[in-house]
N, C-alpha and C positions, 0 to 999 in steps of 0.2 A: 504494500500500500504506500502512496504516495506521501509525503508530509506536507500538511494542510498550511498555507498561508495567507494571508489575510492582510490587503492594503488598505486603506485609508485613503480617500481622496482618489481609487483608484480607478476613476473610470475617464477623467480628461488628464491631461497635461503630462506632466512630470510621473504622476501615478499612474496613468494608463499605459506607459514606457515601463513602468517597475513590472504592472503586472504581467505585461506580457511577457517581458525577462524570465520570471520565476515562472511561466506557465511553459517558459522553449527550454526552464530548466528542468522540466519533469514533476513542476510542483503541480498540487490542486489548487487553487489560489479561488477567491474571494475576494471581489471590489466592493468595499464601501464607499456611496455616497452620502452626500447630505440633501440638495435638493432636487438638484436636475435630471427628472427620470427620463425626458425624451433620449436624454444622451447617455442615458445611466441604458436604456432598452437597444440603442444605436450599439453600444458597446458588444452588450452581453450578445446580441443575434448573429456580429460582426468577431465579435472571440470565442464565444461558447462559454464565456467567465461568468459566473452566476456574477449578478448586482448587488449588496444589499445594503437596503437605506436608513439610515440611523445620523443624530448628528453628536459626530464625538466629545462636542464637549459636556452631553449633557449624559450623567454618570452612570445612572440606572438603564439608560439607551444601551451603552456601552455595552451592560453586562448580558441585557437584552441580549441583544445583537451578535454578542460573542458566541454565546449558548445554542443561539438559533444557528451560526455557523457550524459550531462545532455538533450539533445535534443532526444537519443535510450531510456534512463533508469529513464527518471526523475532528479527531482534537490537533487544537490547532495550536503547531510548534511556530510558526513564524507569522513574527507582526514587525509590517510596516508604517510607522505615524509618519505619514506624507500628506496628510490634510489642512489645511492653514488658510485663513482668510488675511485682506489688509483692511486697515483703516486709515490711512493716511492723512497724517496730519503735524505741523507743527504743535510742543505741547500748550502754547497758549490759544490755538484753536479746536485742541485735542479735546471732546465730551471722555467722560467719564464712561457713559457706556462706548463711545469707541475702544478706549483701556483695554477694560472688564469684557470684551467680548473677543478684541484678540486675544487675551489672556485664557480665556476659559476654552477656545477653541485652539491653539496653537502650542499651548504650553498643557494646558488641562488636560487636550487628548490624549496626548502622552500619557500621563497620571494613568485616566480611564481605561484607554487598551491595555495597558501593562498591569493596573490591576486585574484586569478581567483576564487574561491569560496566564499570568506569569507563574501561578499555583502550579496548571495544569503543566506547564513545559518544567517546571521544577518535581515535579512527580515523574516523569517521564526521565528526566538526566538527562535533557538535550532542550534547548532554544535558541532563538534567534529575534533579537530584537534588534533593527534599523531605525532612528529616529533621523527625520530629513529638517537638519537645522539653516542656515544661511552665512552666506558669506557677509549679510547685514547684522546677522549675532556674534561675529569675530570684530567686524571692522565698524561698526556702526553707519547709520544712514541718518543725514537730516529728514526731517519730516516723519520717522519712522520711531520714535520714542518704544512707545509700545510692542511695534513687530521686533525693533531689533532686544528688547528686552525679552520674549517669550522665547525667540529663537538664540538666544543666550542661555535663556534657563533651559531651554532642553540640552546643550550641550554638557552644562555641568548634572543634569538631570542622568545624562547618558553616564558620566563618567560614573556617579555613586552609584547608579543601578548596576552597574557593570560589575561591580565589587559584590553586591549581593547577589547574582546569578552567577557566579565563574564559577564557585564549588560545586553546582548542579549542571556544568556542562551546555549553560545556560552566557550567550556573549552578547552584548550591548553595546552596539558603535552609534554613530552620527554620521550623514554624510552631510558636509557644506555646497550646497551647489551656488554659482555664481548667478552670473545672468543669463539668464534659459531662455530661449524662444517660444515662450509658450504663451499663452491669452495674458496672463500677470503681467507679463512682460511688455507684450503688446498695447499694453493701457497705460503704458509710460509717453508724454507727450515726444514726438522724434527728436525734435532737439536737443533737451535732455538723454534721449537713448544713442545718440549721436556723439555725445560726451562721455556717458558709460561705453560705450564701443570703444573708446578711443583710448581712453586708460586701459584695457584688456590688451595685454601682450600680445596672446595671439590674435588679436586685430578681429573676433567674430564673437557673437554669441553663444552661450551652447546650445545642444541639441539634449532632448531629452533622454533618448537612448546614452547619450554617453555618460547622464547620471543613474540610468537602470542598471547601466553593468555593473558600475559600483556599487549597487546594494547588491546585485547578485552576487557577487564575488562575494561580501560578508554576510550572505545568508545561506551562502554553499556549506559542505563538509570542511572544506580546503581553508576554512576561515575558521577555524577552532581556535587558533592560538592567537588569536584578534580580539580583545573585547578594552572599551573603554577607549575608543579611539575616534579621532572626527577626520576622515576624510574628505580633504575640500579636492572641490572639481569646478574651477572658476579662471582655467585658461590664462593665470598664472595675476590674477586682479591684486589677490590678498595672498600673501606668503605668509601663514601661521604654525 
């Protein structure tokens, strides 16, 4: 039997690249979304990946939603928290619930997935958790208070979880990805993304495939002696 994984966010963008990675890598995978079923149904008819809709940061959903996976597909060893919204804003225009909502979806979900599985992969003596932080959680972003604060906290998020799954066989990385070509990206006004291109070494944006392989890689076998580590993929922006 296959070993069940389970992405987040995984049916556009960056996520929909993850899943398909772990599905050419023999896994049974599982895309959560949050709202968009036309594209959540686009996916599944077009991968064969089941959908399912839940919003991560909300915690009982979570466990929902995990149960319900693990209940179709099996118990499920690998979780990817690749789901994250923005609010953009400087913090003296920044609401309150802008904060609190990247916060509880970006940094929370983290929390929420990893409770909801981590029992089962530590009973088991094998896991895999991927948490997709940012090149804006190392290097910080104006206007970005919030995001780059939650995707900060997951990095160090990753590192202490990391410490409490190693004895169970159990490895916690982060990957940082730069600036992706994905819809996120594309709602940067050009100009601005014209200036971000230009500081990028290799002179282009990335591609989402080229940050799937890198969770694949640390959600393979071949990545046992990996845990607690943040791999950036940002075409050389931020050197951390």
């Amino acid at each position: 039997m296959s070993r069940v994984a389970i992405v987040t966010g995984g049916t556009r963008g960056i996520g929909e690249a993850i899943s398909l990675a772990l599905r050419d890598m023999g896994y049974t995978v599982a895309a959560n979304y949050a709202g968009n079923a036309e594209k959540a149904k686009i996916f599944t008819d077009e991968t064969g990946i089941p959908a399912y809709q839940w919003d991560v940061g909300d915690h009982q959903a979570c466990l929902d939603g995990c149960a319900k996976v693990a209940a179709d597909l099996g118990p499920i060893e690998v979780v990817v928290n690749n789901a994250g919204i923005t609010r953009d804003g400087v913090l003296m225009k920044m609401s309150f619930e802008d904060w609190t909502d990247v916060m509880r979806v970006n940094l929370g979900g983290c929390f929420n997935m990893c409770k909801a599985t981590f029992a089962s992969m530590r009973d088991r003596n094998w896991g895999r958790v991927v948490n997709i932080g940012s090149i804006n959680g190392q290097a910080g972003q104006y206007g970005q208070v919030n995001y780059a604060a939650a995707k900060s906290g997951i990095h160090g998020f990753t590192k202490a979880l990391a410490q409490e799954g190693a004895r169970y066989g159990i490895t916690v990385n982060a990957v940082a990805p730069g600036y992706i070509d994905t819809d996120m990206v594309a709602a940067v006004p050009p100009q601005v993304l014209e200036k971000i291109v230009a500081r990028v070494p290799v002179g282009r944006l990335g591609h989402a495939h080229e940050i799937a392989r890198g969770v694949a890689f640390l959600c393979s076998e071949d990545a046992g002696f990996v845990t607690g580590s943040t791999l950036s993929i940002n075409g050389g922006q931020h050197m951390y």
